[in-house]
N, C-alpha and C positions, 0 to 999 in steps of 0.2 A: 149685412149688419155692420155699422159703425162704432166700434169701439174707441173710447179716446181714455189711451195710458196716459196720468200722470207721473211724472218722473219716470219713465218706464228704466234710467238706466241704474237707478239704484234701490235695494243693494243691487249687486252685478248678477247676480243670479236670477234677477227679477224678469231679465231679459226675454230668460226662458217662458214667462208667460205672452211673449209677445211672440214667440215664435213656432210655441204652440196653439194659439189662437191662428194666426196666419194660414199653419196647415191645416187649418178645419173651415178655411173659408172668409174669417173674419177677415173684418176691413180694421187694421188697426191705424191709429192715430196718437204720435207722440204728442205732448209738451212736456217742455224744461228748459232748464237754465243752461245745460249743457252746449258747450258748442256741435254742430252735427259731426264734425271730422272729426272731433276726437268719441263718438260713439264704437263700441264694439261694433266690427262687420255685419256678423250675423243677427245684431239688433235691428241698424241701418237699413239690412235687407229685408226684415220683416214689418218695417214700418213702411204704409203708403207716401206717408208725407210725416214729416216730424216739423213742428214749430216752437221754435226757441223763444222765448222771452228772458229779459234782461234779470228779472226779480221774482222767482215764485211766489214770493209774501205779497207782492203788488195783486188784488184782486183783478184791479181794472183792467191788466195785461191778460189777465186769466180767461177773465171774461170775456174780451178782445177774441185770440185766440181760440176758443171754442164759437164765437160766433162765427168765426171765418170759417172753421173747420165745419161747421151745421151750413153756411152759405153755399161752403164749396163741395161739399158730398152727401149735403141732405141729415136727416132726422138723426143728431146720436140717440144710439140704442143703451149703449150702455158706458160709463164711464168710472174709473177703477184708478186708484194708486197702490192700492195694497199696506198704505204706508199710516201707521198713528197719527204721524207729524200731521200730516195731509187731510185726516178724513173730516174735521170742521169745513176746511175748504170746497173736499169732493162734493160734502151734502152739499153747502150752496151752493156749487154747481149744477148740480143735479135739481136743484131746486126753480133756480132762473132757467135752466133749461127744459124742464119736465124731464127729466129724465129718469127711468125705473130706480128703485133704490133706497138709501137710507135721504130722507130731506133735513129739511135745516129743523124742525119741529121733531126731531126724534134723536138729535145730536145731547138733550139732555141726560138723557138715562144712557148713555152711551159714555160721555165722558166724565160724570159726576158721578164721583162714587158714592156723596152721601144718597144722591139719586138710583142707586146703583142695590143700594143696601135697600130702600123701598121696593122692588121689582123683586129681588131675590128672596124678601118676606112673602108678600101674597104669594110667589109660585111653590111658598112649604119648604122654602133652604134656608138653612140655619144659616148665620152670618154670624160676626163680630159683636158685641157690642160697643156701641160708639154715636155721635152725630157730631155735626160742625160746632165747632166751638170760636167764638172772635173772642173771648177775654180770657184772663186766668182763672178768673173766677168762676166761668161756665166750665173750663177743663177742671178745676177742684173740682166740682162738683158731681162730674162723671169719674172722676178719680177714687172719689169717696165709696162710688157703689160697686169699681170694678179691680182698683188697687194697683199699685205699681209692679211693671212699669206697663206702659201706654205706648202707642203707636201713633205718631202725628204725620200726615201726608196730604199733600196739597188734591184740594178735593178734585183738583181736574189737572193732570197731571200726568207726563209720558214716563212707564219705568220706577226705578226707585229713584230720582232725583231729590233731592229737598224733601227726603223722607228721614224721619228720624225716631230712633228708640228713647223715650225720656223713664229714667228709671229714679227721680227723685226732684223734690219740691224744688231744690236748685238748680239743676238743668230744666225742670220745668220754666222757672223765672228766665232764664238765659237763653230758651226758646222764642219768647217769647219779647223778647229786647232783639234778640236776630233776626226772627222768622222771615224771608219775604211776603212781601203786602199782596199775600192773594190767600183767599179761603181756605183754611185745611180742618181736615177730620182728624178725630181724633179714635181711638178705639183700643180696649183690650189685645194688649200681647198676645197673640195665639203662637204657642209653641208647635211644633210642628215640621213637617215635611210637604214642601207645594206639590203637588198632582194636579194634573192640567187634564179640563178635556180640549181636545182640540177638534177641530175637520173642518167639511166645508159642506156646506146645506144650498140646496136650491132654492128657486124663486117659488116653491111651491109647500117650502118646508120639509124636505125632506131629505133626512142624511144621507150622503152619498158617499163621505170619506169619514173615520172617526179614529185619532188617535190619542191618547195619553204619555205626559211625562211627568216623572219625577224628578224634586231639586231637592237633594237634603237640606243644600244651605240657600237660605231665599234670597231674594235678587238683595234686596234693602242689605242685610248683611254681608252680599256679594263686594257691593258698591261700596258702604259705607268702611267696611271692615281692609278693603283691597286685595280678599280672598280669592282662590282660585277657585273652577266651578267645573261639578261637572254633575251632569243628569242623564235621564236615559229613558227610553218608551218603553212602557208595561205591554208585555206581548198579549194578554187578554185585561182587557178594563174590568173592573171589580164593578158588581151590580149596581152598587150603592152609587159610584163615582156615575155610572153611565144611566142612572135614573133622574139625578141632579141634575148633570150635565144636560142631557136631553129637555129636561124641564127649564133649566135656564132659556135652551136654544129657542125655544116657544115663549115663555115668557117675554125674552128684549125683542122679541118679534125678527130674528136674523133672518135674512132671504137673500139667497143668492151671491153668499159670500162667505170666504175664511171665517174664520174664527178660534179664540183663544181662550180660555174659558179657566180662572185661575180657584184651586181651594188647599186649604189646612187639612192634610191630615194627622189629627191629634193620633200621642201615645195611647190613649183609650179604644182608637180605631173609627172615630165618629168624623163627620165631614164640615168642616164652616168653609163657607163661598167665601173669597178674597174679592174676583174683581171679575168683570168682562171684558174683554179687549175684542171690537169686530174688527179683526185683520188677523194674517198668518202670524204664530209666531216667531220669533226675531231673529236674527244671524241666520244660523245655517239649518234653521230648524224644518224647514219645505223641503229642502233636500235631503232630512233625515227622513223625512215620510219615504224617500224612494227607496234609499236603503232598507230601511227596514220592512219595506215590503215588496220590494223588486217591482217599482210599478214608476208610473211617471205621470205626478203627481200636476203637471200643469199641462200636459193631455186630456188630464182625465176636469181638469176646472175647463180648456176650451169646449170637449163637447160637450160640460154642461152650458157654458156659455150660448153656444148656439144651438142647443135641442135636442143633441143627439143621444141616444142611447146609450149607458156606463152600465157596464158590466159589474156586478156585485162581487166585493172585494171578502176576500176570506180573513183570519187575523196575521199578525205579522207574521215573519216568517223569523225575524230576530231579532233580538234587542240589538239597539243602535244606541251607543254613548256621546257623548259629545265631552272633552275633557279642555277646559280654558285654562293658559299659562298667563300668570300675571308678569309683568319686568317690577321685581319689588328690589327698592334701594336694603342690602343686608343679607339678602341670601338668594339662592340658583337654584336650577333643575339639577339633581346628580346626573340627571342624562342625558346627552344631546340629542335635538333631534334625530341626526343620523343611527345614533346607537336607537332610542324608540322605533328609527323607521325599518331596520333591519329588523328589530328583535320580533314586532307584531305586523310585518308585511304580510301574513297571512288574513288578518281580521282588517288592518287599516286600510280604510276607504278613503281618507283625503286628509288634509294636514298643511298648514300654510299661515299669515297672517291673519288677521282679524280686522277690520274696517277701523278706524280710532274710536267712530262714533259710537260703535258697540263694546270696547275697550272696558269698559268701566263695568258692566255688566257680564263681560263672555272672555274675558281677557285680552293678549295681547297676539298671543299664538293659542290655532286650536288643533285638536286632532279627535277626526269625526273615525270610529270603532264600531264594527258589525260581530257576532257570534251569536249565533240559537241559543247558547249556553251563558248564563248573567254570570256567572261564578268567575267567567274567563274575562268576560267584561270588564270587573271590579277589579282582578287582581292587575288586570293590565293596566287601569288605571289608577291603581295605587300607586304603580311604578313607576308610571309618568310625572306623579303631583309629587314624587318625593323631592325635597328640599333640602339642602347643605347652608349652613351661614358661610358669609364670605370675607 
């Protein structure tokens, strides 16, 4: 079987799906932009061949490169980034190649959320209200029936970038004179806590991994706000979350891949769908799967990759936190890391930098937190987020 990673070196953890793939037999195959010598070893090692092109954005190199790679080892079977950025590209790839997967004709309800919000209706999940709006005048008008404030986001769009909260007719006008020149949505404020379903489904439909997290504060406020962040996986998924969830997964038709899977849940207890993301989610969050359930989570994606048999997974075993330091100009951590790393070396699991690119979203430093017990969780990470001015 020929596998061909895109970007396989990043993030840096990603590695691990090339070297679990590897020991199950797979033929794997880099491309990137990367030079080969400065790849991690143990990537280097589990790749058969890697091929570097000068430009990822450059199609024509892309294309290049995967035809050599089909010339010189035969038929890809499957071909994977893992990555948001990437996956318009993968489909075309996949598409000019024939290759199993998401193709270029299915890339709309995948990255379009007014598209996104259609799919989520017929399969019976409540959503937002909202649709695309190009003038002021269409947004009055969804204004009138929903009330301030409103949620504007570009309809095809990685993250919360160029998302914004308009809470009044004059930041609406001043939206509007800034915005950039690409389509957004507009829709209802939904107050709330994000709860994610997440896992990974095979070519057959069928869940084989499933987890949930919580964000009390949402990415958009994350970002916009320059707060710090921190979430954590529900040791059993509430009914309701995992009836959605599971409905979605059928609905956008996912096969044989990650998946991210965002919603509201209101003060009232009720569920509105945010968005679908087909990819794992972000930072360190594939590696929180292992933690919190003592398993190895890109093991268990190689032998589904090549056919083999996954033992069925019981629920977690503990909640896994994930807590983001921001570097904010005005105020500190009371704590140093070192004093954090001594005080919860019993529960902490890892702790270090944060990539820049996920900086804006997960902070700047993180510290990823395991305990059965949430209580010990929370208090640990109260302690962590506390803040001094300076």
């Amino acid at each position: 079987m020929n596998y061909v990673f895109i970007s396989p070196h990043f993030p840096p953890n990603y590695k691990n799906f090339a070297i679990a793939l590897k020991a199950e037999g797979v033929n794997v195959l880099g491309i990137g932009s990367e030079i080969y010598d400065s790849l991690d070893t143990s990537l280097k090692n589990a790749l058969t061949e890697y091929y570097k092109v000068d430009n990822m954005e450059d199609y024509d190199q892309m294309f290049k490169a995967c035809a050599f790679l089909s010339f010189k080892y035969g038929k890809i079977d499957w071909l994977e980034s893992h990555n948001e950025y990437w996956l318009e590209q993968d489909a075309r790839l996949r598409t000019d190649f024939n290759i199993d997967g998401f193709k270029n004709h299915d890339m709309v309800k995948i990255k379009r959320k007014s598209k996104m919000k259609d799919v989520f209706k017929r399969a019976g999940i409540p959503v937002a209200r909202g649709s695309l709006v190009k003038t002021i005048d269409e947004a009055l008008k969804l204004i009138k029936k929903v009330g301030y404030p409103v949620c504007a986001k570009p309809d095809s769009g990685v993250g919360a970038s160029n998302t914004y909260k308009i809470k009044s007719f004059e930041e609406l006008e001043s939206f509007f004179n800034t915005k950039p020149p690409v389509d957004y949505v507009m829709e209802e404020f939904i107050q709330g806590e994000i709860h994610t379903f997440d896992g990974l489904v095979d070519n057959e439909g069928n869940l084989v991994f499933i987890n949930s997290f919580v964000f009390g504060t949402g990415v958009m406020e994350t970002v916009n706000d320059g707060l710090d962040q921190f979430y954590y996986n529900q040791r059993e998924i509430p009914e309701d979350l995992k009836e959605f969830g599971e409905a979605a997964v059928e609905a956008f038709k996912l096969r044989g891949r990650f998946f991210h899977i965002e919603f509201f849940r209101k003060s009232d207890g009720d569920l509105v769908a945010l968005e679908v993301n087909a990819r794992p989610p972000g930072g360190l969050s594939v590696d929180m799967f292992n933690y919190a359930n003592d398993i190895d989570i890109f093991n268990i994606y190689a032998k589904m990759v090549s056919g083999k048999t996954i033992e069925e997974l019981s629920n977690p075993k503990y909640h896994c936190g994930f807590v983001g330091i921001k570097d904010k100009f005005g105020s500190k951590q009371v704590h140093s890391n070192e004093e954090i790393g001594l005080r919860f070396s019993d529960i902490m699991v890892s702790q270090g930098q944060i990539a820049t690119v996920f900086s804006g979203a997960l902070g700047n430093y993180a510290y990823v937190l395991r305990s059965p017990d949430f209580d010990v969780l929370r208090s640990a990470s109260e302690y962590i987020l506390e803040r001094e001015l300076i």
